[in-house]
C-alpha positions as CSV (number, residue, x, y, z in Angstrom):
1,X,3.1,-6.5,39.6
2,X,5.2,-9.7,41.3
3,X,3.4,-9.4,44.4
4,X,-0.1,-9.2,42.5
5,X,1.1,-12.2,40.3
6,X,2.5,-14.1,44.0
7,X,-0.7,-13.1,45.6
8,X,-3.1,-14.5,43.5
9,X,-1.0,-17.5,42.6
10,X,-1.3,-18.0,46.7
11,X,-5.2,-17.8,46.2
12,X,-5.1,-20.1,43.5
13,X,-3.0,-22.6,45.2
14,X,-5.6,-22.3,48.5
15,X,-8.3,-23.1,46.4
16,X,-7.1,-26.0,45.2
17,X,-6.2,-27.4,47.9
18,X,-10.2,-26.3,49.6
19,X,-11.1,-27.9,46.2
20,X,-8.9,-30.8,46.3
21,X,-10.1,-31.0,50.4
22,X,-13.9,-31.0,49.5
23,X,-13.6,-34.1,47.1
24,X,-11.7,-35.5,49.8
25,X,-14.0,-35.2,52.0
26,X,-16.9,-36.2,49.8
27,X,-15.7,-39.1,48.5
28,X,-14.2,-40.8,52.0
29,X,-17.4,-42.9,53.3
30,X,-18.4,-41.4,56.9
31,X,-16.3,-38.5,56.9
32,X,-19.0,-35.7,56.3
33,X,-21.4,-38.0,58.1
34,X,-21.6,-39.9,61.9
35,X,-22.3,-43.9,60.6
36,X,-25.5,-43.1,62.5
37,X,-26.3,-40.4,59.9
38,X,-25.0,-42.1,56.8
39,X,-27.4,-44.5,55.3
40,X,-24.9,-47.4,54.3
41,X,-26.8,-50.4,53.8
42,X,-24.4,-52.9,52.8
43,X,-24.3,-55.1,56.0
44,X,-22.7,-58.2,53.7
45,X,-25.9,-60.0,54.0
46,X,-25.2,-62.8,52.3
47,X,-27.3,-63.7,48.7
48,X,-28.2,-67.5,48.3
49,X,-27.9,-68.1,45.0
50,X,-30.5,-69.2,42.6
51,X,-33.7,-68.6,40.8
52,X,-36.6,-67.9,43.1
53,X,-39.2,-70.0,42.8
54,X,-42.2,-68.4,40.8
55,X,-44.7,-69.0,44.0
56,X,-41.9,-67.6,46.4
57,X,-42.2,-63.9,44.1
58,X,-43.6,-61.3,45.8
59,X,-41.9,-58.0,44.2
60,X,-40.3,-55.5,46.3
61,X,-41.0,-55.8,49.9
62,X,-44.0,-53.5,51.6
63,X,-42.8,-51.3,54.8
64,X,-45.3,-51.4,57.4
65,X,-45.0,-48.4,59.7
66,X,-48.7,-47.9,60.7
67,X,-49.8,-47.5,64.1
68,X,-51.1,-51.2,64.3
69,X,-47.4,-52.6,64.0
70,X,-45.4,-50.4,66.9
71,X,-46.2,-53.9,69.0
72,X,-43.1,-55.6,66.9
73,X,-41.7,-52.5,65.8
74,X,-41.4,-50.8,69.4
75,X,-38.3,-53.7,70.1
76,X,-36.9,-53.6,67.0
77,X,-33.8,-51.5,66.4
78,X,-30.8,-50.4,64.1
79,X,-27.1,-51.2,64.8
80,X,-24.2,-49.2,63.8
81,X,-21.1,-50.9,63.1
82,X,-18.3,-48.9,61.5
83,X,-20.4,-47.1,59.4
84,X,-22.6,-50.3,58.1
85,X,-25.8,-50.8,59.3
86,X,-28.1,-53.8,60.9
87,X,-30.8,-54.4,63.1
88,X,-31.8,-56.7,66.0
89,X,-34.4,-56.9,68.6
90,X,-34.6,-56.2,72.6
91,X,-35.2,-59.6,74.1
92,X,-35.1,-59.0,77.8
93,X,-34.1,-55.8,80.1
94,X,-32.9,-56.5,83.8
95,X,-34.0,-53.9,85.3
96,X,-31.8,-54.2,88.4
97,X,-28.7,-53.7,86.4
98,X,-30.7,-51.6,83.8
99,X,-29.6,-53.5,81.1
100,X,-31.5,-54.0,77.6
101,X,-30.6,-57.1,76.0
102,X,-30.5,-57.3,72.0
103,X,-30.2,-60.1,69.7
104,X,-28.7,-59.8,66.5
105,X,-26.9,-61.6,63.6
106,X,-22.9,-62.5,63.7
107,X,-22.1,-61.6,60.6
108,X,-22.5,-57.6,61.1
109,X,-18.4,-58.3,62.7
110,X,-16.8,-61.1,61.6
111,X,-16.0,-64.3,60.3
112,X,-15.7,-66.5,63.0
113,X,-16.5,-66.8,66.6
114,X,-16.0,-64.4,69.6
115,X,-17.4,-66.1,72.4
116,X,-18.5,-64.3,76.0
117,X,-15.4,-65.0,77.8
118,X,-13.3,-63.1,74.6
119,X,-16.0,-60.5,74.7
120,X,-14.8,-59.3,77.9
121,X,-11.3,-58.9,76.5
122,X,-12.3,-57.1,73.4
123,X,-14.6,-55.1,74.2
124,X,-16.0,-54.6,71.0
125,X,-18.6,-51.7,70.8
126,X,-21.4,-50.7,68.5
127,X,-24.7,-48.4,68.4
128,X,-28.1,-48.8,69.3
129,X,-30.4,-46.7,67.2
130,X,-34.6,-46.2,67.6
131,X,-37.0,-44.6,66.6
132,X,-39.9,-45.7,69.5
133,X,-39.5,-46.2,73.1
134,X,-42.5,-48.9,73.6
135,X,-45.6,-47.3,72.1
136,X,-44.3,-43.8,71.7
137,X,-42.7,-42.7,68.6
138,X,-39.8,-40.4,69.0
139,X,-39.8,-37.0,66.9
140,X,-36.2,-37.9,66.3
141,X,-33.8,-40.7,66.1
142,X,-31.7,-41.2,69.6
143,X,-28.5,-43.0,69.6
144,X,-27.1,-45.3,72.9
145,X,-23.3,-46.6,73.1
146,X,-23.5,-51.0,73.2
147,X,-21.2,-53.5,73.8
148,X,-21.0,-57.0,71.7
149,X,-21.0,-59.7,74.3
150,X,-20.8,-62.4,71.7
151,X,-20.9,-63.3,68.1
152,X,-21.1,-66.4,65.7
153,X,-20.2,-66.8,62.0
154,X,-20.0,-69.6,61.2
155,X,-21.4,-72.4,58.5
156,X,-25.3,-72.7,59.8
157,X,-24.6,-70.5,62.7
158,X,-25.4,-66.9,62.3
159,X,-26.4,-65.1,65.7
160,X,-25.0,-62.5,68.3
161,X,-26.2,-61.0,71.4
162,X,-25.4,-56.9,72.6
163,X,-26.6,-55.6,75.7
164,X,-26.5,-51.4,76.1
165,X,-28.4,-49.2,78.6
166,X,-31.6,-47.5,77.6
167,X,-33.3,-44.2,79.2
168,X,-36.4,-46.1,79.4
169,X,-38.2,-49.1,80.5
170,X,-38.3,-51.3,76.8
171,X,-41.2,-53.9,76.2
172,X,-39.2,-56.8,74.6
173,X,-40.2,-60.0,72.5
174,X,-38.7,-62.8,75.0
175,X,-36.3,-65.9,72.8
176,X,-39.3,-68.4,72.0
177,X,-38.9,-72.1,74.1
178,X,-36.5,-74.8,72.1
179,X,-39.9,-76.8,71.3
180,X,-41.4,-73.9,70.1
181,X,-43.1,-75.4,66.1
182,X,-42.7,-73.6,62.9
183,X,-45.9,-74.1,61.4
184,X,-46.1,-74.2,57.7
185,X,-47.5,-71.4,56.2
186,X,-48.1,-69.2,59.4
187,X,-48.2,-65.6,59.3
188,X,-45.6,-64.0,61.4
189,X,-43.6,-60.5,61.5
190,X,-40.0,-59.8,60.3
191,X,-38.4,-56.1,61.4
192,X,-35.5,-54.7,60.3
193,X,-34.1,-51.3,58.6
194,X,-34.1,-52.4,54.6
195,X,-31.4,-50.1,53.2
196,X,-30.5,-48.5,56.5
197,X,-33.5,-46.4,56.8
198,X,-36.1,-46.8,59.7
199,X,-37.2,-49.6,61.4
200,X,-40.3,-51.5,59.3
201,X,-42.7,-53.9,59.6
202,X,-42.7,-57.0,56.8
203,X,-45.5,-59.2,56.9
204,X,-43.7,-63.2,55.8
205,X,-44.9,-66.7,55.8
206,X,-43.0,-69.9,56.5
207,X,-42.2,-72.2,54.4
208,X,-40.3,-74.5,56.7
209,X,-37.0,-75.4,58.2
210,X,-34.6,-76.5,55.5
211,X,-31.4,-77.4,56.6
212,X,-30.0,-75.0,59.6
213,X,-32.4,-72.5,58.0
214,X,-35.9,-71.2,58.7
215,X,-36.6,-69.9,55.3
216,X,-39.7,-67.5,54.5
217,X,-41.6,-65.8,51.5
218,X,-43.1,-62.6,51.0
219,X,-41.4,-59.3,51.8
220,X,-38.3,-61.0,51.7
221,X,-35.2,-59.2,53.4
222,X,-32.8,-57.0,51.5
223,X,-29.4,-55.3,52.9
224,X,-29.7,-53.7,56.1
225,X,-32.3,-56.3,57.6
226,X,-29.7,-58.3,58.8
227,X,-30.0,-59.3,62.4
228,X,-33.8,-58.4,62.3
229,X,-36.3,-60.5,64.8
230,X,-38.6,-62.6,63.6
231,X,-41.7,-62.8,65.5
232,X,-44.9,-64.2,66.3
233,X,-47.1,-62.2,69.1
234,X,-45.6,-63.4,71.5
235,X,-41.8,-64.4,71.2
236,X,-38.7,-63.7,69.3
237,X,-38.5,-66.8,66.9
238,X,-35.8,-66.4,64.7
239,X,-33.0,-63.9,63.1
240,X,-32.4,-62.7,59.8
241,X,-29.3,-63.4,57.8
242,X,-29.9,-63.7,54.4
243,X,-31.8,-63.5,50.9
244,X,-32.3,-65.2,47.9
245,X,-32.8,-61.6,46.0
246,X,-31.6,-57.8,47.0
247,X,-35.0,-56.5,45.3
248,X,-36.7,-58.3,48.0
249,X,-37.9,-60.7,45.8
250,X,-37.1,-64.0,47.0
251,X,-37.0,-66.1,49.9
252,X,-35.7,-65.0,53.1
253,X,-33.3,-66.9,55.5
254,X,-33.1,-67.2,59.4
255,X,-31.5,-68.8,62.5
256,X,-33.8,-70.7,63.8
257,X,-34.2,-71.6,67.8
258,X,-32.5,-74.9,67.7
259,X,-29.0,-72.5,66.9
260,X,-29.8,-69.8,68.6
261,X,-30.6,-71.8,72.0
262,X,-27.4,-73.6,71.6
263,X,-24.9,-70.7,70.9
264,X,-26.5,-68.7,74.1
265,X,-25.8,-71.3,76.4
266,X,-22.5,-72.1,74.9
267,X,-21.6,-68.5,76.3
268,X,-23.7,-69.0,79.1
269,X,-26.7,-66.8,78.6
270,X,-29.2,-69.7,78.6
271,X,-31.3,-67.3,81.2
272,X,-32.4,-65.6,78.3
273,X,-33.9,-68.6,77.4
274,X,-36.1,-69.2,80.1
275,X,-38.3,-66.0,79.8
276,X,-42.0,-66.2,79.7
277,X,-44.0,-63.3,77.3
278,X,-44.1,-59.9,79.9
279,X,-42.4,-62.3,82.9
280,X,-39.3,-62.3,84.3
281,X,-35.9,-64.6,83.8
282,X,-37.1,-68.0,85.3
283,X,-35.4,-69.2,88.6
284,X,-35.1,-72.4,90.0
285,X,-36.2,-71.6,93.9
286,X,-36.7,-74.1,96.8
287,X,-39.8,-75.0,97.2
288,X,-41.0,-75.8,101.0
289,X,-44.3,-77.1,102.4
290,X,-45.7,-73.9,104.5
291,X,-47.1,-76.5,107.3
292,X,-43.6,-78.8,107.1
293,X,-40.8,-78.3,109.8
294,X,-38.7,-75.7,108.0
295,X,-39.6,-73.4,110.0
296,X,-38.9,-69.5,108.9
297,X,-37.6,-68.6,105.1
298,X,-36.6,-66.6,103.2
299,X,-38.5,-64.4,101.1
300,X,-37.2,-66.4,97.7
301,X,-39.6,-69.8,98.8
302,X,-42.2,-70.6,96.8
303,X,-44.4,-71.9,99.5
304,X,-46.7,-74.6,98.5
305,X,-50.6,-74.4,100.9
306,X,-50.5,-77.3,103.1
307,X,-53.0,-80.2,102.5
């Protein structure tokens, strides 16, 4: 009768501690779950406080997702960072070193500044996650190990650039030219992964640059957006950062060009800069007169057709 009593006091005691195991493990954020798998949307995007504006209300934002929108969504992607989630946008790929190169927000990893040079001490890492590679639209998610080159978060300066290597030649959205206008009331595209889910398409309108901010209406963001592109058809025109309201019902907030130029040539990535829509980096190349005295060069001349 002891060893019946023993042996099922030693079943008893191994299901509580399976029990006591299960609620562990159910309760301990990413431990059933990869942070790619886990929808965790709380990427600290910072809320602006105060009222919105009645003609700034727009209710809960509308995902776009249709076929007309894989242009701007087809660059956009989701970034993993310890189990929080952002997004950002493919802004050039080298093909030489196959290298895709992604802007982003700063605040997804700190307070503060990392710059380039501390980068390559770090050696912070992240994940790339998409759902499209260009036009096609993948029948599941795929996942690709980045690196952080550099970050800023500071007071008006909210921006961050990752680079990782892709399985595929990506379209991108080159950074828009410093002189580039924000015009009043235009039309333009914000993409970013609301909540954590997949990659969407918000249609927003500018109101204007207040401050160090480029602030927007309609379909504003909401956690999970952060480090999302702004876009017109052409270029990559800003980055998101913050809200006025979580239910998407408020203005939205983003680092304009003027902060972004400045921060990437700080770290010396100012060639990301000088990209024309579907060209390459610009270069500065010699330019010789084909009839002058040079006589042979290389193939980098730009030869100008003598008079």
């Amino acid at each position: 009768m002891k060893k019946i009593l023993s042996a099922l006091s030693l079943v008893g005691a191994i299901f509580v501690l399976c029990l006591g195991a299960l609620i562990f493990q159910e309760k301990t954020p990413g431990h059933q779950l990869s942070p790619i798998e886990r929808v965790h949307p709380l990427d600290n995007m910072p809320l602006i406080k105060g009222k919105p504006t009645p003609q700034y209300e727009s209710g809960e934002p509308i995902e776009q997702r249709e076929e007309a929108y894989k242009k701007w969504l087809s660059s956009s992607v989701k970034i993993s960072v310890s189990g929080a989630s952002g997004s950002g946008t493919i802004v050039y790929y080298n093909s030489s070193s196959n290298t895709a190169y992604v802007a982003t927000c700063g605040h997804l990893w700190s307070n503060g500044i990392m710059s380039a040079e501390e980068g390559k001490r770090r050696n912070l890492t992240c994940k790339i996650v998409i759902w499209y590679q260009n036009e096609k639209k993948l029948e599941s998610t795929k996942v690709y190990d980045a690196k952080v080159i550099f970050y800023s978060h500071v007071s008006g300066a909210d921006t961050a650039l990752i680079t990782f290597q892709p399985d595929w030649v990506p379209t991108y959205f080159p950074i828009a030219p410093k002189d580039y206008e924000y015009k009043k009331g235009e039309r333009v595209h914000s993409c970013g992964c609301d909540g954590g889910q997949e990659v969407a398409h918000y249609d927003v309108e500018i109101i204007g640059v207040q401050g160090n901010d480029l602030v927007t209406f309609k379909n504003s963001p909401r956690p999970g957006r952060s480090g999302g592109g702004l876009m017109d058809d052409q270029y990559y025109i800003a980055t998101c950062w913050g809200t006025e309201s979580y239910s998407g019902n408020g203005k939205g907030y983003f680092t304009p060009l003027s902060i972004i130029h400045r921060v990437f040539s700080e770290n010396g990535y100012d060639f990301l800069l000088r990209i024309p829509p579907g060209g390459s980096a610009a270069r500065e190349l010699p330019v010789v007169d084909r009839n002058g005295s040079q006589g042979t060069y290389s193939k980098e001349y730009i030869l100008l057709p003598g008079r």
